[in-house]
C-alpha positions in Angstrom: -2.7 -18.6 19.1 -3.8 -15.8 17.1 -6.1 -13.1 18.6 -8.2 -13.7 14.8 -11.6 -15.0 15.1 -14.7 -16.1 13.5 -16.4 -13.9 11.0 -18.8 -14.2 13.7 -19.2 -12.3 16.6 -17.8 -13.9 19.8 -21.3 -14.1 21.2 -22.6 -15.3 18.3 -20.8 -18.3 18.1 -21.0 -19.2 21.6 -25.2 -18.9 21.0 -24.8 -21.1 18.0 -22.7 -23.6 19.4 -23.1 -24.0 22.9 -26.6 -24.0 23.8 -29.1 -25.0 21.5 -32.8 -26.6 21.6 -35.2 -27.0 18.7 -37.8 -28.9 18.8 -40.4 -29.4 15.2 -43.2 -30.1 14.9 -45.5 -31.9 11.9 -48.8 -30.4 10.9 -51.2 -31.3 8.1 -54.8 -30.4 6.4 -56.5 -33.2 4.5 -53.9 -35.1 5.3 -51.6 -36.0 8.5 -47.8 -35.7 9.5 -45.3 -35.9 12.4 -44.2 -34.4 15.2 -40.6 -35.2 15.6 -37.7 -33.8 18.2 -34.1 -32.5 17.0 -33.0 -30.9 20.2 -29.7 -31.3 19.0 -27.5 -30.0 21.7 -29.4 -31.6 25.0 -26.9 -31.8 27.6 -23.9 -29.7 26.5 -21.6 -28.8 29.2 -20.5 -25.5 28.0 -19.3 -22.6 30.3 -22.2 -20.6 28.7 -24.8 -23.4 30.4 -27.2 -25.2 28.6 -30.5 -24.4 26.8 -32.7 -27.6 26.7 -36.0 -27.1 25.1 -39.0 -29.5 26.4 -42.3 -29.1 24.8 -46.0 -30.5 25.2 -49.1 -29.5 22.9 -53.0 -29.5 22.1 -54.9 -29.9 19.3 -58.4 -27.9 18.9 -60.7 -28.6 16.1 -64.3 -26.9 15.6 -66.7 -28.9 13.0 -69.4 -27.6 14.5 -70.4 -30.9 16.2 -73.0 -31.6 18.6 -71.3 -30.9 21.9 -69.9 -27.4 20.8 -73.4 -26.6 20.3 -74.5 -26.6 24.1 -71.8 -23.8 24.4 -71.8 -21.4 21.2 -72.9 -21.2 17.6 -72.7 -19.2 14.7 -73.3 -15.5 15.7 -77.0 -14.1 14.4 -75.7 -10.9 14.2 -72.0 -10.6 12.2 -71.6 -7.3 13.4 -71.4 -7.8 16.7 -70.3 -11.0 17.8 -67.8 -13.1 20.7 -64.8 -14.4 18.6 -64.9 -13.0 15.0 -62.3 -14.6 12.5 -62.3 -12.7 9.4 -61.7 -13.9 6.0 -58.5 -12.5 4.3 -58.0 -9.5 2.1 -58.0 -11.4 -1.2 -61.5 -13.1 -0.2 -64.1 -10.3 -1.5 -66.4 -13.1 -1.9 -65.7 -14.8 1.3 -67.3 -14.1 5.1 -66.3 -13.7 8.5 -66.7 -16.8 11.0 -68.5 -15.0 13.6 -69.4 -17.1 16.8 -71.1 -16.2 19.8 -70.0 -18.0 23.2 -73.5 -18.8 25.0 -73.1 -17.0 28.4 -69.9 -17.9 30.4 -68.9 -20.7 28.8 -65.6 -19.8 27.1 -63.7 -23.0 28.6 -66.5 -25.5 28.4 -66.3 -24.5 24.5 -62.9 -25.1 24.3 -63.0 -28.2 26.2 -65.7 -29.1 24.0 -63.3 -28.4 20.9 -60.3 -30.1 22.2 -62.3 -33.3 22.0 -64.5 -35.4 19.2 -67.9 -35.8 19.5 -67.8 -38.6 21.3 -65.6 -37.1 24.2 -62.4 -38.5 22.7 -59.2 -36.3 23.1 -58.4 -34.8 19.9 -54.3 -35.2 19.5 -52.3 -34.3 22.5 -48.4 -34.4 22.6 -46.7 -35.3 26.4 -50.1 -34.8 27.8 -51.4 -31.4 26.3 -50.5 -28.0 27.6 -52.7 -29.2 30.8 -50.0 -31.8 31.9 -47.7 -28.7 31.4 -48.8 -26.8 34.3 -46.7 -28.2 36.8 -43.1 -27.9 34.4 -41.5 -29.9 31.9 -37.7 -29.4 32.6 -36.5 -33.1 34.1 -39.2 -34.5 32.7 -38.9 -36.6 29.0 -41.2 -34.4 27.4 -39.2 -34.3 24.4 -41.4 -34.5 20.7 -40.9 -37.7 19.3 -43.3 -38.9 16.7 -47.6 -38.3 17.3 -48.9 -36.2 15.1 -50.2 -32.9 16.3 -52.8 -31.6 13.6 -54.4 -34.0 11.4 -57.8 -33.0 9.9 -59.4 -35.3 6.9 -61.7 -33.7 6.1 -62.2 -29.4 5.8 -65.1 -27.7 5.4 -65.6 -23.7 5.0 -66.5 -22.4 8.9 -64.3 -24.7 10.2 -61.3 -23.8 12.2 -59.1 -25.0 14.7 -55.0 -24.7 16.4 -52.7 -26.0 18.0 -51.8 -24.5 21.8 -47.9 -25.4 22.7 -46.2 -25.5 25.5 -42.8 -25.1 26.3 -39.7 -24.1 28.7 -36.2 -23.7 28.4 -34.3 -25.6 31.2 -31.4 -24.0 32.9 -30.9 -20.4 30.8 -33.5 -17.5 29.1 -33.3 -17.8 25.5 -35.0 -16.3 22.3 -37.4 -18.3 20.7 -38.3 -18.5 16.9 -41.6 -20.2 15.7 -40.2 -22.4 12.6 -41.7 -24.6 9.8 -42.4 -24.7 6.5 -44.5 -26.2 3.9 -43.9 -30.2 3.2 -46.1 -31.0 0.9 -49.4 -29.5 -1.2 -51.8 -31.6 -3.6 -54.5 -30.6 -6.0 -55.4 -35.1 -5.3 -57.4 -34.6 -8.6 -60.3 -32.1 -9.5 -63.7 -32.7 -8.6 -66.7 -32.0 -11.2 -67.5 -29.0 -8.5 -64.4 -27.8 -8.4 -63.6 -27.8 -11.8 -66.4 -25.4 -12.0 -65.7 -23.2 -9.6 -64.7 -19.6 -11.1 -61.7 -19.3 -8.2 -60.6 -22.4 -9.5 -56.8 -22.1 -11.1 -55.5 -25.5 -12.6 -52.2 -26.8 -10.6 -52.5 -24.6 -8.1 -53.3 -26.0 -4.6 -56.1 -23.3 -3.5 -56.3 -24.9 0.3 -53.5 -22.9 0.7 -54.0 -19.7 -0.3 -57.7 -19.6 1.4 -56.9 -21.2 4.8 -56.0 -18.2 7.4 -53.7 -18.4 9.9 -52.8 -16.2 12.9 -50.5 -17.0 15.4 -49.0 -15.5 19.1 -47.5 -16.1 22.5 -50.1 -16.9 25.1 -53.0 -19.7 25.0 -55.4 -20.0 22.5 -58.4 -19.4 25.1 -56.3 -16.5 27.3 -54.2 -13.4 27.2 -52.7 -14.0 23.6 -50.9 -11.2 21.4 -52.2 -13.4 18.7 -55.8 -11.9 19.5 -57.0 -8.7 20.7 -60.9 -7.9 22.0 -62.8 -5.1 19.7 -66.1 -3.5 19.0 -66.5 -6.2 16.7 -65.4 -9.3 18.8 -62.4 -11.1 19.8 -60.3 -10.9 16.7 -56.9 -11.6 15.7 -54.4 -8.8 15.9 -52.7 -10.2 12.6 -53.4 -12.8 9.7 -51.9 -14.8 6.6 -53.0 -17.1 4.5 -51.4 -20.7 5.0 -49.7 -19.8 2.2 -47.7 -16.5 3.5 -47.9 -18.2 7.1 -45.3 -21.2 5.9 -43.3 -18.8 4.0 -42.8 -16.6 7.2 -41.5 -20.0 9.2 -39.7 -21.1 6.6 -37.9 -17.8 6.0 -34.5 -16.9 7.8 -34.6 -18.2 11.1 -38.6 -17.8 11.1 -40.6 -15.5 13.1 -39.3 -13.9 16.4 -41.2 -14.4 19.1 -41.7 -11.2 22.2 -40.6 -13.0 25.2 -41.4 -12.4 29.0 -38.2 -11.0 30.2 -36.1 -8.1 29.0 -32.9 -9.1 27.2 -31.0 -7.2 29.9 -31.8 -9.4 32.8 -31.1 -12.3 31.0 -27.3 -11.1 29.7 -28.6 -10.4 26.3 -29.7 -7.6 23.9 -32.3 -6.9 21.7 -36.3 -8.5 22.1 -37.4 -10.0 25.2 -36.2 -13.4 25.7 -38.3 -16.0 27.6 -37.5 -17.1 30.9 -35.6 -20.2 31.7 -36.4 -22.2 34.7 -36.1 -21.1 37.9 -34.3 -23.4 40.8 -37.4 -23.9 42.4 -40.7 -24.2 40.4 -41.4 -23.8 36.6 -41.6 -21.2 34.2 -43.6 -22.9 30.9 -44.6 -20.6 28.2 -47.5 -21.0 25.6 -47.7 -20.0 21.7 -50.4 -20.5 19.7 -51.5 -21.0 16.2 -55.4 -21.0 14.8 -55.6 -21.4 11.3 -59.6 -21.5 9.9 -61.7 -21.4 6.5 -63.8 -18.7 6.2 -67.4 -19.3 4.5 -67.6 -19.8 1.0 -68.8 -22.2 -1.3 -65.5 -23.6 -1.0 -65.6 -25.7 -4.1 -62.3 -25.2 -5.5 -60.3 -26.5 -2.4 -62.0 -29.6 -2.9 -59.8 -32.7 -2.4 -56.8 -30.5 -1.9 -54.2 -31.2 1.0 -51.4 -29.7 2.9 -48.6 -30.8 4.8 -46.4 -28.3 7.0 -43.8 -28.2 9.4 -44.5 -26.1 12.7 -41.5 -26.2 15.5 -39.4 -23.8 18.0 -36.4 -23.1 17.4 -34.3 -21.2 20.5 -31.1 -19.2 21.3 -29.7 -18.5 24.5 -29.6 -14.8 25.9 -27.0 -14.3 27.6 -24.1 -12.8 25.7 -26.3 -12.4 22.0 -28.2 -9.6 20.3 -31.2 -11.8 19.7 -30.6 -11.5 15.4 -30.6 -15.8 15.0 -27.3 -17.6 14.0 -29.2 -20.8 12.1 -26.0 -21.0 9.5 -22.7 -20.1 10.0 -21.1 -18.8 5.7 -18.1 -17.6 5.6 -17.1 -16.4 1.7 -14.4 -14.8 0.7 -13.1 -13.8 -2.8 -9.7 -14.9 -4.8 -8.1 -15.9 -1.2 -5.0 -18.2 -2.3 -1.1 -17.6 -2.8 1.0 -18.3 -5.9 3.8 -19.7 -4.3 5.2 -22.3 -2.0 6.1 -19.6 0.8 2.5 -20.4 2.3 2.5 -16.7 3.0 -1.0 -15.3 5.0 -0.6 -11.5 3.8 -1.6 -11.5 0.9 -2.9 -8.3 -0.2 -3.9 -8.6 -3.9 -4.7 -12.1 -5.6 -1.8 -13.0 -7.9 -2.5 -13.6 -11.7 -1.6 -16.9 -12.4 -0.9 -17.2 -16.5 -3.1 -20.5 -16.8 -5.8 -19.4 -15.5 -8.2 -18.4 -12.4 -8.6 -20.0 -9.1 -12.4 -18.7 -9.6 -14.0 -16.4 -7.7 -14.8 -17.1 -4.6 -13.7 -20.4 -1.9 -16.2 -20.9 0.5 -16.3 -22.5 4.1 -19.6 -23.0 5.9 -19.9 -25.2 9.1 -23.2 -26.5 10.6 -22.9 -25.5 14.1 -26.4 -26.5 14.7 -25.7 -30.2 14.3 -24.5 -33.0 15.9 -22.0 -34.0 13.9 -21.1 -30.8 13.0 -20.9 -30.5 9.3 -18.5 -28.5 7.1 -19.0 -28.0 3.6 -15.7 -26.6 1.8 -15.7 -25.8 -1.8 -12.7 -24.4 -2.8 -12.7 -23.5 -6.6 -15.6 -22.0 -9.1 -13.6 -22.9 -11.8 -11.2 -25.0 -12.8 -7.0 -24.0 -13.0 -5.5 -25.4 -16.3 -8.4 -27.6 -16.3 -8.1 -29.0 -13.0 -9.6 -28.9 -9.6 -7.8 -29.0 -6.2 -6.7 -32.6 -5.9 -5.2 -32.1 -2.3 -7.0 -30.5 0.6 -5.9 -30.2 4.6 -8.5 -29.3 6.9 -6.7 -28.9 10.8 -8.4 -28.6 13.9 -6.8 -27.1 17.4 -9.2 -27.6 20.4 -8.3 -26.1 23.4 -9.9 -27.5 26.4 -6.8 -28.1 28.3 -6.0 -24.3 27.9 -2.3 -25.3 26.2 -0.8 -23.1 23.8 -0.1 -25.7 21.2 2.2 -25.1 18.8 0.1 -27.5 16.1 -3.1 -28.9 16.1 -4.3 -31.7 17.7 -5.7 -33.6 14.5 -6.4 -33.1 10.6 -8.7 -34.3 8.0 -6.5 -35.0 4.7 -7.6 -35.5 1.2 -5.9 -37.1 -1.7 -6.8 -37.6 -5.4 -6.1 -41.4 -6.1 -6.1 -41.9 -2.4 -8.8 -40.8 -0.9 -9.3 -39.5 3.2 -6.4 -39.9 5.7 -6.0 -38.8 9.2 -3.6 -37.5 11.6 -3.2 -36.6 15.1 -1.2 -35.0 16.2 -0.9 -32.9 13.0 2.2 -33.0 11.2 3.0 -36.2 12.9 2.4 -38.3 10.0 -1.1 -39.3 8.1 -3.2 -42.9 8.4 -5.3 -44.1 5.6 -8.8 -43.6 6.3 -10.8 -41.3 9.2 -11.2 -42.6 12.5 -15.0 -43.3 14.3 -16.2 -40.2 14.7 -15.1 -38.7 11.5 -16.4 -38.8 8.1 -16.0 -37.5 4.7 -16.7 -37.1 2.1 -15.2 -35.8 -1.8 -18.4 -34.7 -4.4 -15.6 -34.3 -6.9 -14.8 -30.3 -8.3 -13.1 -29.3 -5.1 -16.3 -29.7 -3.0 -16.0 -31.4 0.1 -17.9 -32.8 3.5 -16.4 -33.3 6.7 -18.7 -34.4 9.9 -17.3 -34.6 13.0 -18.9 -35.5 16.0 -19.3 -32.7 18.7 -17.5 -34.4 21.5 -14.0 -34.4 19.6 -13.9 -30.8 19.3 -14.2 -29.7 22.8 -15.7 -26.2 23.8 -13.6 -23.9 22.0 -11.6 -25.3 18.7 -9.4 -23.2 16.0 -9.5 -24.4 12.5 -7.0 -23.9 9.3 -6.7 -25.6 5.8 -5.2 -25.7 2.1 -5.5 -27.2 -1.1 -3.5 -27.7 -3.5 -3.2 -28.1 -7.3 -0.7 -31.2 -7.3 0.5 -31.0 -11.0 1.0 -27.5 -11.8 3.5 -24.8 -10.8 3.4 -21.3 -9.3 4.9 -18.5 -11.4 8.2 -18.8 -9.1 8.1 -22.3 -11.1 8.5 -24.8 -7.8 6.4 -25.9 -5.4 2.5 -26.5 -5.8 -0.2 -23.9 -6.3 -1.4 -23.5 -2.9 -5.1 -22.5 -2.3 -6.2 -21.0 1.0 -9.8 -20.4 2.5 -9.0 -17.1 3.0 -5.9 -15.2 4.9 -8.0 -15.9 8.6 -8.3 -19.9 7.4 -4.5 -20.5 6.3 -1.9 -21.8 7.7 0.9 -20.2 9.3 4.5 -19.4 7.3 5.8 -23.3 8.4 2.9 -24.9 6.9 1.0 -27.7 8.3 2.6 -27.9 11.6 2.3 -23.9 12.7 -1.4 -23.6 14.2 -0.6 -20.1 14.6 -2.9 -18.2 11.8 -5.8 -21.0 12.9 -8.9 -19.1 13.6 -10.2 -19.4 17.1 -14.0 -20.5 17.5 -13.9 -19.6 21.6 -17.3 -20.9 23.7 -16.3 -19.8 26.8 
């Protein structure tokens, strides 16, 4: 095998394939949505270890209800005040919620919030952060449906959060918050909010006036999402709901500062968060308040929001920390004009009927389970034609042999359709095997999912197209198009996995 790898970093692709957890969660304002798990890699057996994410969470909600007032209330003096939550830079018109905490009785109040009136839990996922306390690894506390923030009914001075709770089973990791926004609605425009002079038409204003501030560490304890000032506890940094989704949504969403340095933990880069220990627990908690501030409030009247809030986590050990989420690998004019099936190929060749287009492209999902590759191999179209035959070859290499040719491949055919082989060059079947699907969007575009366990812990992959019905310039043979010189196959074709590109876990 070739010493070539992934555009990738070794590490990188170890992190992205071999131990993943994410877990997501639902969130909505006016109206409700779901908490759902996609801890896609669970029980990997990778050299590296494995990184299982299990998670629990609490939802608080101040309306300023009966049995919150025996423990605090809105602050007489603004200036000087307990918890201060401040209204955002583009609210001039807009003020602070300011509460004071009546004597010591910062956890009766938010035991007070974490319920309804009438003592009833407000929504708790695998028991609340309290059933956390004593660890979630081996336990099922995996997310898998109840909805986490669901508020009917906002009023300006209201505020509440969600506390989570998590740990990584087995191995440190870095940990992301992730979301993003679902859904937003205007539901119509009241009389009163059709008045209102903040009022813009189509635009959903719940968003832009809800603030949000969010860190690791409970919502009622040492938190980097608050900090204690002159003026009150405060948050140390705020968006609106707006900015807040957009920061989730963006990338691989927003790092999180972890417990332990990198080093200890095999990594570089931010603290990563402690995985458990063999005796005992290490759970970690991240919080997110989001509140109104006072204001006549009329033009987010009827309006609702849905969101997306979740974790998303990377092992340390042997990564830098930067989030590997999805895997491109582009590269431009990569082919070869003649049936040699030559890898070094310097400059593209001119072909006299025309381009192969700019760029092929190759991007595999290594965050899913089947893994999904998406292959589109021509921009534009060669004499007015697309690729009609494609070859996609996989090598895995858990039994350490130095194969000669890979163990299967994924075939494509116009008129035909998909046909499989294993080993390759052994002679294709119609159709793909269970396990294997695919599937041809037409214009050289491609999908191929293949389920995880068939490609082992380290695999090497290769591929061609070709254009069946027209010549190279050497005028025999089929215009052969390659992912790029690391992707193509070796100098005897289909059967020589010697150019594949390795994709090494261990």
């Amino acid at each position: 095998m070739t010493d070539e790898t992934f555009n990738l970093s070794r590490r990188k692709a170890l992190a992205a394939l071999g131990s993943i957890g994410v877990a997501s969660a639902g969130a909505g304002l006016g109206t409700s949505a779901y908490f759902s798990d996609q801890e896609t890699f669970e029980n990997n057996q990778l050299t590296a270890g494995t990184l299982d994410m299990k998670v629990a969470a609490t939802e608080y909600y101040s309306d300023w209800s009966s049995d919150e007032a025996a423990y605090a209330g809105m602050a007489a003096d603004a200036a000087s005040t307990d918890i201060r939550l401040p209204a955002g830079d583009e609210q001039s018109d807009a003020q602070d919620i300011a509460i004071d905490i009546d004597g010591d009785n910062y956890a009766n109040f938010f035991d007070a919030i974490s319920t309804d009136a009438d003592g009833n839990p407000y929504n708790r996922v695998n028991g609340g952060v309290a059933a956390a306390a004593e660890g979630l690894c081996g336990t099922e506390s995996d997310a898998d449906g109840p909805v986490i923030i669901d508020i009917g009914d906002v009023k300006p001075g209201d505020f509440g959060g969600a506390q989570f709770a998590f740990e990584l089973c087995d191995n440190p990791g870095y940990v992301w918050l992730t979301g993003g926004l679902e859904s937003a609605s205007e539901n119509g425009v009241t009389e009163p909010e059709g008045d209102d002079p903040d009022e813009e038409a189509g635009t959903v204003e719940l968003l832009d006036e809800i603030q949000v501030a969010y860190g690791v560490g409970p919502i009622n304890g040492d938190t980097s999402a608050f900090e204690d000032t002159d003026s009150g506890f405060q948050p140390t940094n705020q968006q609106s709901l707006r900015e807040f989704l957009e920061m989730v949504n963006s990338g691989t969403g927003i790092a999180l500062e972890g417990d332990t340095p990198a080093e200890q933990g095999g990594g570089t880069g931010r603290n990563c968060f402690a995985g458990s220990p063999e005796t005992g627990s290490a759970v970690h908690q991240v919080s997110v308040v989001w509140w109104l501030p006072i204001d006549h409030g009329n033009q987010v009247q009827s309006d609702s929001v849905t969101f997306d809030l979740g974790f998303y986590t990377e092992q340390c050990r042997h990564n830098d920390g930067s989030g590997n989420r999805a895997m491109t690998i582009t590269t431009e004019r990569a082919f070869s004009g003649s049936d040699s099936q030559n890898c070094n190929f310097g400059s593209p060749i001119s072909l006299p009927y025309g381009g192969l287009g700019s760029e092929q492209v190759l991007s595999i999902d290594l965050f899913s389970d089947p893994v999904e590759i998406e292959i589109d191999l021509a921009k534009e179209l060669v004499g007015g034609q697309y690729p009609d035959n494609f070859g996609l070859a996989f090598n895995t290499n858990d039994d350490d042999a130095a194969d000669d040719a890979g163990d299967f491949q994924v075939l494509y055919t116009a008129g035909s359709g998909f046909s499989y082989e294993s080993p390759v060059a052994t002679g294709s079947s119609p159709g793909l095997p269970s396990g294997i699907d695919g599937t041809a969007e037409g214009n050289g575009r491609y999908t191929i999912e293949i389920d995880r366990s068939l490609l082992g812990t380290s695999f090497a992959v290769g591929g061609k197209a070709g254009y069946a019905s027209e010549t190279p310039p050497s005028g025999s043979g089929n215009v052969v198009v390659n992912f790029t010189p690391e992707f193509c196959f070796g100098p005897d074709g289909f059967d020589d996995a010697s150019t594949y590109v390795d994709v090494n876990l261990e």
